[in-house]
C-alpha positions in Angstrom: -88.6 -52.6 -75.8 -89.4 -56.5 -76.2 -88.4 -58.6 -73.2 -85.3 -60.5 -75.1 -83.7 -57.0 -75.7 -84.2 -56.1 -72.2 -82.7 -59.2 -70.8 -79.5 -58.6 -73.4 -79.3 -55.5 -72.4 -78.6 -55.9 -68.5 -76.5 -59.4 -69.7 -73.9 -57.1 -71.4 -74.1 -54.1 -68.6 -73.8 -55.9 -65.0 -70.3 -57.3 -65.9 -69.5 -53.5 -66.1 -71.4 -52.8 -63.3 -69.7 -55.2 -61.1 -66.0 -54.3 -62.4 -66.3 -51.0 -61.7 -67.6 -51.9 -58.2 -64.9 -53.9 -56.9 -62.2 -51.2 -58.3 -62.0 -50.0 -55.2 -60.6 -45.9 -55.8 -56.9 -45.8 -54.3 -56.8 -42.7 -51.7 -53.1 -41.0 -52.1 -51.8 -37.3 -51.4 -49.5 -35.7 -49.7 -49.7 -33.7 -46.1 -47.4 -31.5 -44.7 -46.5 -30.6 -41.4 -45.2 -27.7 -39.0 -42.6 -29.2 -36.1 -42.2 -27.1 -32.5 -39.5 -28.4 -30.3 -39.1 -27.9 -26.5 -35.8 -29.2 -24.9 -34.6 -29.1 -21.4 -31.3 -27.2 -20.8 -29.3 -30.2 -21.6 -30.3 -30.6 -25.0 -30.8 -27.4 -25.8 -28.0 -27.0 -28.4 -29.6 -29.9 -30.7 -32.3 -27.4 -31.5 -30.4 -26.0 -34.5 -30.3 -30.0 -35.9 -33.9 -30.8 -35.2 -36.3 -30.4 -38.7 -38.7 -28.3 -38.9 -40.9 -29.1 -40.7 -42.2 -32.7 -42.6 -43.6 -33.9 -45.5 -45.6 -37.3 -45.8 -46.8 -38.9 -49.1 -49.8 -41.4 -48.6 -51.3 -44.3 -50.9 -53.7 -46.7 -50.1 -51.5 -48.6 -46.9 -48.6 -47.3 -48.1 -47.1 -43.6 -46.1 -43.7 -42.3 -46.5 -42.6 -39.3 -44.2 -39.7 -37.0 -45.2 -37.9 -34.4 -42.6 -35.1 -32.7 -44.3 -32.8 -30.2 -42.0 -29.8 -28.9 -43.7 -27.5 -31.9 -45.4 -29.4 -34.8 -43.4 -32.4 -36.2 -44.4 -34.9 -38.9 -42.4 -37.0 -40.8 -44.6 -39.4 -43.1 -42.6 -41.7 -46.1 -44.9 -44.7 -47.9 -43.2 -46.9 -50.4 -44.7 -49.7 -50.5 -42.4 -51.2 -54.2 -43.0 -47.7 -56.3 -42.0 -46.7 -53.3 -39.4 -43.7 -52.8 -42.0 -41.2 -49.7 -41.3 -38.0 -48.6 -42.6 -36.1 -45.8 -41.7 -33.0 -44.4 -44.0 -31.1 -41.8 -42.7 -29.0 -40.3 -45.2 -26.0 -37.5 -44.7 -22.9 -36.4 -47.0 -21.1 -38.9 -44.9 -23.3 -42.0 -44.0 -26.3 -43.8 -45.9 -28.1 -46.6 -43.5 -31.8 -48.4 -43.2 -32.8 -49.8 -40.6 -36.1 -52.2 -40.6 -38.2 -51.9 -37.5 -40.5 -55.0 -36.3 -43.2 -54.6 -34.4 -41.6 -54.8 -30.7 -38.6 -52.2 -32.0 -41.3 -50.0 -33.2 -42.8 -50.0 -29.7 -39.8 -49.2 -27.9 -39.2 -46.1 -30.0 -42.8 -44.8 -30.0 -43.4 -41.7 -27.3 -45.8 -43.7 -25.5 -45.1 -47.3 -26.0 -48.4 -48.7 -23.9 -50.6 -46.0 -25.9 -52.6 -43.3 -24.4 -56.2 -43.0 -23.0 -58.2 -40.8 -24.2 -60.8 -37.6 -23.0 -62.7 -36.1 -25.7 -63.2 -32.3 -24.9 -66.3 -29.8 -26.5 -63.5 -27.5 -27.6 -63.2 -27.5 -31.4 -60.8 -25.2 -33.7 -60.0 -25.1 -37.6 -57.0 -26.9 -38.7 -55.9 -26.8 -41.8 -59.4 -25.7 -43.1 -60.9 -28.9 -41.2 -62.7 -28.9 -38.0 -61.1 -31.1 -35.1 -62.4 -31.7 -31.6 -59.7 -31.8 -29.1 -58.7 -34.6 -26.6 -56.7 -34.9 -23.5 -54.5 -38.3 -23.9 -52.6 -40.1 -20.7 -49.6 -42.0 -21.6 -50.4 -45.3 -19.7 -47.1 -45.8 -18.6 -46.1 -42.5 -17.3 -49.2 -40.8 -16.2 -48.0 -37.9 -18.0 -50.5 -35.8 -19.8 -50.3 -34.2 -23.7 -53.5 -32.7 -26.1 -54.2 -33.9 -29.6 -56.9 -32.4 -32.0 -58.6 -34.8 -34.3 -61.0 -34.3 -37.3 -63.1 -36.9 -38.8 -63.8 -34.9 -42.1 -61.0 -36.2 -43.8 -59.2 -39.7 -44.0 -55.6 -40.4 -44.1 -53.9 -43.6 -43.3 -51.7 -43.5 -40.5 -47.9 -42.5 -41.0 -44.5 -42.8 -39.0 -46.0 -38.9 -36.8 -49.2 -40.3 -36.3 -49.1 -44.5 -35.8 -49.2 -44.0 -31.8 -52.5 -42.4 -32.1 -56.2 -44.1 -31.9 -57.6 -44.4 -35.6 -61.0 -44.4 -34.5 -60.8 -40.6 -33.3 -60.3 -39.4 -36.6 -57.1 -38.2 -38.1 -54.6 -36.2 -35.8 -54.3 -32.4 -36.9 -52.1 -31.4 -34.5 -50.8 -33.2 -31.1 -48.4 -32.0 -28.5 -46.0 -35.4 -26.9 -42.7 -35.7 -24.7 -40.4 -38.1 -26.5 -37.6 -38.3 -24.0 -37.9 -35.5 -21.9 -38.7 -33.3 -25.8 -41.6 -31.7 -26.2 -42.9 -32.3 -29.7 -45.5 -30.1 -30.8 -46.9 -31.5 -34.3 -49.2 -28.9 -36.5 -50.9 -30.2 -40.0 -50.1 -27.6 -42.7 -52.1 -29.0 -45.4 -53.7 -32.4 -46.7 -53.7 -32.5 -50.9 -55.6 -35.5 -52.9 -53.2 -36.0 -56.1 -51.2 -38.3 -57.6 -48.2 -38.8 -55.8 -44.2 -38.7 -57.7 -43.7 -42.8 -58.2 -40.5 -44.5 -56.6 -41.5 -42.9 -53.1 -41.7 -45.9 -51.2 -38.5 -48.2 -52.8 -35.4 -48.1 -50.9 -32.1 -46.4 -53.0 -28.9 -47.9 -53.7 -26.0 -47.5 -51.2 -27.6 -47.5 -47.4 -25.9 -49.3 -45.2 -28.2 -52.0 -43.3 -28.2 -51.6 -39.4 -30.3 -52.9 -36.8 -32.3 -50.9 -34.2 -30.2 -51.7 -31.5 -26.9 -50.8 -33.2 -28.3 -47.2 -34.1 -29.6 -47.1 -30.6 -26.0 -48.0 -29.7 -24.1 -45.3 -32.1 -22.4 -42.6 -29.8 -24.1 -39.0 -30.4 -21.4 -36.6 -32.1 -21.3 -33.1 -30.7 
């Protein structure tokens, strides 16, 4: 081939070549979760209330997690780069939102300094992945929980998972106490698809209230 065709030929294909480089591929899915709850005595008779089970759509920075139980619904948004989260909490009788900064988000996380972490040998299967267990310390209480991680698979963080170090892969399942509850959180499944659009907007009629007024609301027996 002479040398000018050459030349034109890689003049026409590198601007393809670099386009299709910097379009970076958008990761989004859907994971779904199993929920255990154990209570002490005193809140024992909010089991039947508590979800079971959750669902959380992911794209790119974006995660919404859904837990349905009965007529109530908890929908929870997070934008990882600007530490963004909404919560609406929707019923037959009340819509609200609340925003959470940073700080808010803190005081309602299950362990609000973080944990420490001590990688185990033990591995298991979860949800066809393999995950290597760890023994996390809240640094505030002392107390002591487990948490499985894999590395085979990568999911941004969502409203279950944000208290957990990213750099030990993505939790499978983890075990916390949130308030004297012991939360035991099981991964399902993990699908790469398109995702249903409108996921991540806020609908019409929610009542805006801030953390501290929900904080604030008396609990209905």
């Amino acid at each position: 081939m002479p040398i000018k065709k050459v030349l034109f030929y890689f003049l026409l294909i590198i601007p393809a070549l670099l386009s299709s480089c910097s379009r970076k591929k958008v990761i989004e899915g859907s994971i779904s979760y199993s929920i255990e709850y154990q209570l002490p005595d005193s809140l024992h008779k909010y089991l039947l209330y508590l979800p079971k089970s959750a669902k959380v759509y992911f794209k790119g920075d974006s995660a919404v997690s859904i837990q349905q139980m009965n007529d109530e619904a908890t929908t929870v948004i997070t934008y990882k780069p600007t530490d963004f989260m909404r919560v609406l909490l929707a019923s037959n009788a009340k819509k609200y939102v609340i925003d959470y900064n940073k700080a808010d988000q803190a005081k309602e996380s299950p362990a609000r300094l973080g944990y420490s972490y001590i990688a185990a040998t033990e591995t298991r299967t979860i949800a066809g992945y393999k995950a290597l267990k760890y023994t996390l310390t809240d640094k505030v209480t002392g107390e002591t929980a487990e948490a499985w991680f894999t590395k085979e698979v990568t999911a941004i963080p969502n409203s279950l998972t944000m208290p957990f170090d990213t750099t030990k892969g993505v939790p499978l399942a983890f075990t916390v106490n949130h308030n004297g509850m012991i939360i035991k959180t099981t991964v399902k499944d993990i699908r790469f698809e398109p995702i249903p659009a409108g996921l991540f907007s806020t609908p019409a009629g929610y009542e805006p209230l801030t953390p501290k007024q929900l904080r604030d609301m008396p609990v209905e027996n």
